[in-house]
C-alpha atoms as a printed R data frame, in Angstrom:
    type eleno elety resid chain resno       x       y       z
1   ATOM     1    CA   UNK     A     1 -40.482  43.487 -25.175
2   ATOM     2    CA   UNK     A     2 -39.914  44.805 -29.113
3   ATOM     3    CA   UNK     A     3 -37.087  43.035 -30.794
4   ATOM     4    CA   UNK     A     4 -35.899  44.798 -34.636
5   ATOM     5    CA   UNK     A     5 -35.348  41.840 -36.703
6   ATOM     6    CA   UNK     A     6 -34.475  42.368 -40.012
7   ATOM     7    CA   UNK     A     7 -36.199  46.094 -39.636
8   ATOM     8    CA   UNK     A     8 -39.305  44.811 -38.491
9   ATOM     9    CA   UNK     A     9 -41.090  45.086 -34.873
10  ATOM    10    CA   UNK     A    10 -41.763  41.788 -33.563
11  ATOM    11    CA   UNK     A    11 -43.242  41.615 -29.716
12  ATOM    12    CA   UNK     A    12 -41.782  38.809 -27.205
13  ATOM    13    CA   UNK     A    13 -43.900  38.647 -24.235
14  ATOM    14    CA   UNK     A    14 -41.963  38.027 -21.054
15  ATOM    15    CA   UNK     A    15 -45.423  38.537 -18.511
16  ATOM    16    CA   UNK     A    16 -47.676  35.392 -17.626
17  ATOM    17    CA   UNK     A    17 -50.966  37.515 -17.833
18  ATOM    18    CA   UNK     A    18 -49.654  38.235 -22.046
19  ATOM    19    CA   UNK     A    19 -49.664  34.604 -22.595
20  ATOM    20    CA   UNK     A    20 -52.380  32.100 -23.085
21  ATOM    21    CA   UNK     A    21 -52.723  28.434 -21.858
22  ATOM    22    CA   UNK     A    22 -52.968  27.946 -25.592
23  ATOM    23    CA   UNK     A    23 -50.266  29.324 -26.769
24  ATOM    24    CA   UNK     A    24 -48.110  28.522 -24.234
25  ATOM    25    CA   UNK     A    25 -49.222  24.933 -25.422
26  ATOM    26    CA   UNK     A    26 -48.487  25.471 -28.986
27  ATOM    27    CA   UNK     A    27 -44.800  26.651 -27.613
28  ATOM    28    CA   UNK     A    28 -44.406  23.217 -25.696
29  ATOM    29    CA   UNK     A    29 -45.234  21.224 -28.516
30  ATOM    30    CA   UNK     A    30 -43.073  22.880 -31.110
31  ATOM    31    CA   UNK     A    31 -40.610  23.333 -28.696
32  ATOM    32    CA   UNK     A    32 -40.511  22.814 -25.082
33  ATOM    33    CA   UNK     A    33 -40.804  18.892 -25.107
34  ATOM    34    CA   UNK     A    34 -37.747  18.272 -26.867
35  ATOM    35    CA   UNK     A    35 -36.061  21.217 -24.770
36  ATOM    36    CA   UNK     A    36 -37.308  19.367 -21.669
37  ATOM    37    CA   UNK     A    37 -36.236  16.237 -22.888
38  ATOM    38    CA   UNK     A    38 -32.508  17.626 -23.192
39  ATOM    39    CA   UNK     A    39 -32.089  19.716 -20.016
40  ATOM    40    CA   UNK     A    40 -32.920  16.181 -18.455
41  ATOM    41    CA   UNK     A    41 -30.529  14.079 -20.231
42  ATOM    42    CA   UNK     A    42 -28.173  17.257 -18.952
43  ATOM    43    CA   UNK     A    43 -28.950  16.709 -15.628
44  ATOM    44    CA   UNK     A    44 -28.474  13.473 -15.556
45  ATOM    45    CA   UNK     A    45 -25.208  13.710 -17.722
46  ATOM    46    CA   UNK     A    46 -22.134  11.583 -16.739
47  ATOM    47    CA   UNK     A    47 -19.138  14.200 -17.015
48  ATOM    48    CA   UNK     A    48 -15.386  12.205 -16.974
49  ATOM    49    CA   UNK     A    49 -13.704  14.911 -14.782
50  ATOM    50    CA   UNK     A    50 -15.698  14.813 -11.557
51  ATOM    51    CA   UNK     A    51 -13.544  17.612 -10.202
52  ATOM    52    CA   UNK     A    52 -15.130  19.764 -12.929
53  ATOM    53    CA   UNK     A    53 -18.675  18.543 -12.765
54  ATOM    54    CA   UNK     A    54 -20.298  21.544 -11.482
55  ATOM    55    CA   UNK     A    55 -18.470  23.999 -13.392
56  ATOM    56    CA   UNK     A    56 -19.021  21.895 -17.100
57  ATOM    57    CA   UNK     A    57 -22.801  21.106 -15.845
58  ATOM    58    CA   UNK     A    58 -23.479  24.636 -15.354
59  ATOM    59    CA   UNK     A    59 -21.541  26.115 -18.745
60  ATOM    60    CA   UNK     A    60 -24.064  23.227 -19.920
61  ATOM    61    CA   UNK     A    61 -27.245  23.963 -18.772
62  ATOM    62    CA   UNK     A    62 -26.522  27.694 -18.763
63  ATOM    63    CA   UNK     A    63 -25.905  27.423 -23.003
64  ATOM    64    CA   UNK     A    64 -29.252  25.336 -23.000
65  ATOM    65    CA   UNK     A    65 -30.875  27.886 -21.457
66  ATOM    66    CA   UNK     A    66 -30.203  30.563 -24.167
67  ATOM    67    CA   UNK     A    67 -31.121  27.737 -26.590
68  ATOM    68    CA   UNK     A    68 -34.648  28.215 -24.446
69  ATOM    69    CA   UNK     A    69 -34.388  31.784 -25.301
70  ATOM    70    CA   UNK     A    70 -33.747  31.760 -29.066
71  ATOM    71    CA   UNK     A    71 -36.851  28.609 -29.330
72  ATOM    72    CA   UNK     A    72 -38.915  30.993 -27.535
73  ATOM    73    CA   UNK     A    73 -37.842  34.634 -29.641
74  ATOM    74    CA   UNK     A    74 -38.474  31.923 -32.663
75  ATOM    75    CA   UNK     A    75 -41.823  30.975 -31.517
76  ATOM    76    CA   UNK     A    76 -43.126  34.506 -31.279
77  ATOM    77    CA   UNK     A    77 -41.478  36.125 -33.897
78  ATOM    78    CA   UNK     A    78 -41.730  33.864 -36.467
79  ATOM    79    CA   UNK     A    79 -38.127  33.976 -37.418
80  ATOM    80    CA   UNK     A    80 -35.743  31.096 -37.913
81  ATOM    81    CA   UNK     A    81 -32.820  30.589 -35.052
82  ATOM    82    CA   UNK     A    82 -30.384  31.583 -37.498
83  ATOM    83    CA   UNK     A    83 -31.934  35.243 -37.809
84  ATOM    84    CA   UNK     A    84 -31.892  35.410 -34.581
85  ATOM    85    CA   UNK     A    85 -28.801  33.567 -33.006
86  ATOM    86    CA   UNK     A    86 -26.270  35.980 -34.122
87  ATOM    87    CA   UNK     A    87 -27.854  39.672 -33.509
88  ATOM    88    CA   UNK     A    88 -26.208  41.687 -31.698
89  ATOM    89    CA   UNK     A    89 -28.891  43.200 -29.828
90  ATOM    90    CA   UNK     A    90 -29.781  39.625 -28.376
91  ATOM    91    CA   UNK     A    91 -28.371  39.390 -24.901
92  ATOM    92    CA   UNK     A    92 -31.160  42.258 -23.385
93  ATOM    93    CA   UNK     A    93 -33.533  39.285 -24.375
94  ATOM    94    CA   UNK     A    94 -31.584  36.569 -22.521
95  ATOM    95    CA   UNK     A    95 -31.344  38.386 -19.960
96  ATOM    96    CA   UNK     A    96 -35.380  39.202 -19.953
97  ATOM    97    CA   UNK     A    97 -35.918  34.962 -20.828
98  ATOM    98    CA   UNK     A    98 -34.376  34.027 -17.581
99  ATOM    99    CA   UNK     A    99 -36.436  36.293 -15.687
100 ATOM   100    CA   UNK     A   100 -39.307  34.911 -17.455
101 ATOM   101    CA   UNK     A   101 -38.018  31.132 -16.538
102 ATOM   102    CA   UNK     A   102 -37.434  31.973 -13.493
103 ATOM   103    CA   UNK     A   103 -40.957  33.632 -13.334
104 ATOM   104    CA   UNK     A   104 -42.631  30.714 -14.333
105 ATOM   105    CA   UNK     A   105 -40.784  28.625 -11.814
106 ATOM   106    CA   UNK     A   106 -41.475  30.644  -9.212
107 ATOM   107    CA   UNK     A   107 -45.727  30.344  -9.997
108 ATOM   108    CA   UNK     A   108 -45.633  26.917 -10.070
109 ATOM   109    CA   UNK     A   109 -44.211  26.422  -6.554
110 ATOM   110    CA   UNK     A   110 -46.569  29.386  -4.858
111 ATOM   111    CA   UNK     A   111 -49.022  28.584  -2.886
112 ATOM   112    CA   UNK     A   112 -52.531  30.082  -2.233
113 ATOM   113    CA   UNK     A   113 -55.676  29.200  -0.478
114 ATOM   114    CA   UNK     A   114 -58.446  27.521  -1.821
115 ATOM   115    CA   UNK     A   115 -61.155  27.915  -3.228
116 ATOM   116    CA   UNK     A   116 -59.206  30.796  -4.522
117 ATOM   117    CA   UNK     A   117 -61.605  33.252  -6.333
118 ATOM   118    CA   UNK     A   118 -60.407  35.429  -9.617
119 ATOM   119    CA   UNK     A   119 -61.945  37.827 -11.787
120 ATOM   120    CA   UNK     A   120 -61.832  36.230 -15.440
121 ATOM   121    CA   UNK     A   121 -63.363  36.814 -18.405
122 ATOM   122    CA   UNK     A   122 -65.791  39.649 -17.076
123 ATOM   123    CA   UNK     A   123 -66.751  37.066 -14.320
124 ATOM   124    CA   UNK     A   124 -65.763  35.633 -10.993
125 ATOM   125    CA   UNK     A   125 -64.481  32.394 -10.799
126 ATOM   126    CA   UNK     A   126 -63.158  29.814  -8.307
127 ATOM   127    CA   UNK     A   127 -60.262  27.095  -7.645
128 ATOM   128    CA   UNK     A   128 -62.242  24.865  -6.331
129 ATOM   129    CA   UNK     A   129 -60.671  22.834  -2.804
130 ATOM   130    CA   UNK     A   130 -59.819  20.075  -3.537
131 ATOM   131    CA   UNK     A   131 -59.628  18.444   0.034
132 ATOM   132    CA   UNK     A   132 -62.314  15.899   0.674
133 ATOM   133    CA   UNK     A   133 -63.582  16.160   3.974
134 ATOM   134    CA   UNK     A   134 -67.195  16.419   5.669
135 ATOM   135    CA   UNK     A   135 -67.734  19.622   4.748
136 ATOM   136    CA   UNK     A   136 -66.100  19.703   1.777
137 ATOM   137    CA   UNK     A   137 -68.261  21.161  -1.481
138 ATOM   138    CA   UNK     A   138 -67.036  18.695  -4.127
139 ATOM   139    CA   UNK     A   139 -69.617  15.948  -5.664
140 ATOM   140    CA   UNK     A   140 -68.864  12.299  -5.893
141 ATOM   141    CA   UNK     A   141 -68.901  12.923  -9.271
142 ATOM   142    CA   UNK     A   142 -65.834  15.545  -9.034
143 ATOM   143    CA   UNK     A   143 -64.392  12.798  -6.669
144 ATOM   144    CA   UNK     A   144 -64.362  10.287  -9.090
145 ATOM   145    CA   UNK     A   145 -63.213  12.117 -12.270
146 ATOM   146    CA   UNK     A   146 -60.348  13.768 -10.468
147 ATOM   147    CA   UNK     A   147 -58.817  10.174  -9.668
148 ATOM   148    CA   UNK     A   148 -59.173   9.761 -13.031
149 ATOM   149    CA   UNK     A   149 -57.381  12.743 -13.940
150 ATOM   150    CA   UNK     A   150 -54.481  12.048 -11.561
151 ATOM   151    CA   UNK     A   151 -52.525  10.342 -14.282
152 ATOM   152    CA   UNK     A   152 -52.673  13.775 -16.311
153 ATOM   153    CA   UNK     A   153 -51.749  15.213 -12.876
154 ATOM   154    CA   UNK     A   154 -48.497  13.585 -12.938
155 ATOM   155    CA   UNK     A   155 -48.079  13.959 -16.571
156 ATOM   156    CA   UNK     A   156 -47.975  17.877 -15.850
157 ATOM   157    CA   UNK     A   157 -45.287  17.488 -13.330
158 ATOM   158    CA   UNK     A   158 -43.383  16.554 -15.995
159 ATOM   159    CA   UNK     A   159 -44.317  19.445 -18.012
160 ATOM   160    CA   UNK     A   160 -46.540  18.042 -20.127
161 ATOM   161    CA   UNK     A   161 -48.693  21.272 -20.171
162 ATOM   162    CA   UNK     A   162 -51.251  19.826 -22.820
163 ATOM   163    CA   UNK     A   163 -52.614  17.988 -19.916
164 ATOM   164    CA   UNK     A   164 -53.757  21.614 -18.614
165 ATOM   165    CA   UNK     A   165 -56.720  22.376 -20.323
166 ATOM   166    CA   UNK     A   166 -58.771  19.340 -19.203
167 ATOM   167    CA   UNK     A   167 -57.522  20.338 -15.310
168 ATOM   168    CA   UNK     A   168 -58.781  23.947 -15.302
169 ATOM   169    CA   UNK     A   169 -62.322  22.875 -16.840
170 ATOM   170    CA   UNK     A   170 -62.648  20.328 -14.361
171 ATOM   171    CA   UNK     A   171 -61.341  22.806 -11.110
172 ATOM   172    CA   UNK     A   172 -61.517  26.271 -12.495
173 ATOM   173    CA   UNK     A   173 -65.307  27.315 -12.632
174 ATOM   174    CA   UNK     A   174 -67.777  30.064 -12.293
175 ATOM   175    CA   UNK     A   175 -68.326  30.957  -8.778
176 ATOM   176    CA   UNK     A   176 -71.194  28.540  -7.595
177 ATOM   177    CA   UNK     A   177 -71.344  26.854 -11.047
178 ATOM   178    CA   UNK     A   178 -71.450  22.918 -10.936
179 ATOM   179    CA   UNK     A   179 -69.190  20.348 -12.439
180 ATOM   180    CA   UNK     A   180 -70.596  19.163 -15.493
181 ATOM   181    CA   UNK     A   181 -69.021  16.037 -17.519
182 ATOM   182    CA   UNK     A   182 -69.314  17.452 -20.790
183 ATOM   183    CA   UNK     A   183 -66.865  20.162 -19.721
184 ATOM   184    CA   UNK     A   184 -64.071  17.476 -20.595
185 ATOM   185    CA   UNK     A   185 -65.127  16.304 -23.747
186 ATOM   186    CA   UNK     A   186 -62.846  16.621 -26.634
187 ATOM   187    CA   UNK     A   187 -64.167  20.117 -28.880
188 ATOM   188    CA   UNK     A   188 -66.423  20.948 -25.634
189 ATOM   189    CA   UNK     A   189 -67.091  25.438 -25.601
190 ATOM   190    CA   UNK     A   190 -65.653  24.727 -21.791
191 ATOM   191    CA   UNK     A   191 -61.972  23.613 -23.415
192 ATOM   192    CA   UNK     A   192 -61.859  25.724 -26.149
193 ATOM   193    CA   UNK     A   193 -62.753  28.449 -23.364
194 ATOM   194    CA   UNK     A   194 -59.838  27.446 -21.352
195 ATOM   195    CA   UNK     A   195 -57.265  27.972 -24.581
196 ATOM   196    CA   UNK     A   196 -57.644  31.678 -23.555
197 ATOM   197    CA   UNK     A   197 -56.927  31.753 -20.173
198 ATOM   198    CA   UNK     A   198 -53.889  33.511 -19.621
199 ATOM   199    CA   UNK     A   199 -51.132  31.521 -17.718
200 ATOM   200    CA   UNK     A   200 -50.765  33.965 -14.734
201 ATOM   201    CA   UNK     A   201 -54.676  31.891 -14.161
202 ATOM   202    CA   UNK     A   202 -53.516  28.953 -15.850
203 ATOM   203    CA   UNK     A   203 -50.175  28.016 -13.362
204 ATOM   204    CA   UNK     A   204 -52.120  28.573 -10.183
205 ATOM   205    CA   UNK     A   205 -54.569  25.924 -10.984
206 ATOM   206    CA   UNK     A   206 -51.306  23.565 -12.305
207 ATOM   207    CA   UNK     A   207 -49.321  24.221  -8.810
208 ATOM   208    CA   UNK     A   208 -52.927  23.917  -6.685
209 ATOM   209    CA   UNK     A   209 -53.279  20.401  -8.539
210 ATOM   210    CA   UNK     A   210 -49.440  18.829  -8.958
211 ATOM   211    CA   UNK     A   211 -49.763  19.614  -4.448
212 ATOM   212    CA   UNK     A   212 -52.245  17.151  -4.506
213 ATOM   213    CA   UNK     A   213 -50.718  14.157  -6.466
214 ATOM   214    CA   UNK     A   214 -48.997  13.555  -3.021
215 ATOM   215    CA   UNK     A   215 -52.009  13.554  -1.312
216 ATOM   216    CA   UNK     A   216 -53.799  11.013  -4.136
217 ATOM   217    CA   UNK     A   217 -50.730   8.926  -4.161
218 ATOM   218    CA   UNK     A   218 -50.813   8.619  -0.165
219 ATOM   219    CA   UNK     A   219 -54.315   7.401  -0.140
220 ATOM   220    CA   UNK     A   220 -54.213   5.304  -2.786
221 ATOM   221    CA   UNK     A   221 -51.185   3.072  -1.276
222 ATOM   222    CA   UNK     A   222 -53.049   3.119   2.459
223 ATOM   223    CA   UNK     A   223 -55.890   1.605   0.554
224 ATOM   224    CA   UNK     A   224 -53.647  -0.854  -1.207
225 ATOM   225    CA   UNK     A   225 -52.292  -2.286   1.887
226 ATOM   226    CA   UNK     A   226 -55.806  -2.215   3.614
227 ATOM   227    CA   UNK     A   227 -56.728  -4.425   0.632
228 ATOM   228    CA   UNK     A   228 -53.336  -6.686   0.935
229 ATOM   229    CA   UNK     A   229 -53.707  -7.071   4.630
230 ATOM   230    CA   UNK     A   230 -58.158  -7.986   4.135
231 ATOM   231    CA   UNK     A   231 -56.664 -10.608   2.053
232 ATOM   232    CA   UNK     A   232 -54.013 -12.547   3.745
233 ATOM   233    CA   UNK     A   233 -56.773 -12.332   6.764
């Protein structure tokens, strides 16, 4: 979408496959974590009038989310939220925002089956499955560093999207291409690789992962209690 500001052209991408995991990151950090941070304490806002709840909740969550809207016309364009705030031409682009957030939320809750193959970078690559079972593809070695990764797992459930990068080198490969460790390291070709994916990619890989924390989580406590109960034997 072209916004005029101050009679100049400035682009606003409102499409998943315009945006990179990188840039999207760069967003978060300059201005989605605190925006996070205060649709939660929202949320989870104690209103006096009970009998109004609802309707003051929703006034308040519906003026944070054109807060979203200006923090994200800001990012792009590089103007301040006072240039921006009061132009008249401005409610086309909240109205495009929400469709974007709603967008977004909608890809992270899809589903799709795995290993899920895309085209990428003038290549084919693969979400790898992630279910361990007899005939399952993945190493020990992916075994093992995806329990360690679970932690980042949950971290992106709670939108910490820097978390992402690490995830898609670990699960998003070239089609018969092996895990290797050094994909993870810090300043590794694989990581800086995965700054350009583009986030249509990019939130399949975060919904096909946050499904399995569940799964991880499930395990780990039988095993717990296995442990426990070997114990007081």
């Amino acid at each position: 979408m072209i916004l005029l500001i101050n009679d100049i052209e400035k682009k606003i991408p409102f499409e998943l496959a315009e945006i990179t995991l990188g840039q999207f990151i760069e967003y978060y950090d300059r201005y989605g974590r605190d925006l996070d941070s205060k649709l939660d304490e929202l949320i989870g806002k104690v209103y006096e009038n009970d009998e109004e709840k609802e309707l003051n909740q929703e006034l308040d969550i519906n003026t944070h989310i054109d807060e979203e809207c200006i923090a994200w016309v800001s990012f792009w364009t590089g103007f301040s939220f006072e240039d921006i705030k009061d132009k008249p031409d401005i409610l086309p682009v909240i109205t495009e925002y929400r469709k974007f957030r709603e967008l977004l939320k909608q890809s992270e809750d899809s589903t799709n089956h795995f290993p899920y193959i895309i085209e990428w970078n003038g290549e084919q690559w693969s979400i790898q499955d992630y279910g361990v079972t007899p005939g399952s593809g993945m190493t020990f070695n992916e075994i093992i560093t995806s329990k360690e990764v679970v932690r980042q797992v949950h971290a992106l459930g709670k939108k910490k999207w820097d978390a992402l990068p690490y995830l898609c080198a670990i699960f998003l490969r070239k089609v018969d291409e092996p895990f290797k460790d050094e994909f993870i390291h810090d300043g590794s070709e694989r990581l800086k690789l995965m700054q350009s994916l583009s986030m249509n990619y990019a939130i399949q890989v975060a919904f096909f992962l946050s499904s399995c924390v569940s799964t991880w989580n499930n395990t780990l406590q039988y095993l717990k209690k296995e442990e426990e109960m070997e114990s007081q034997n």
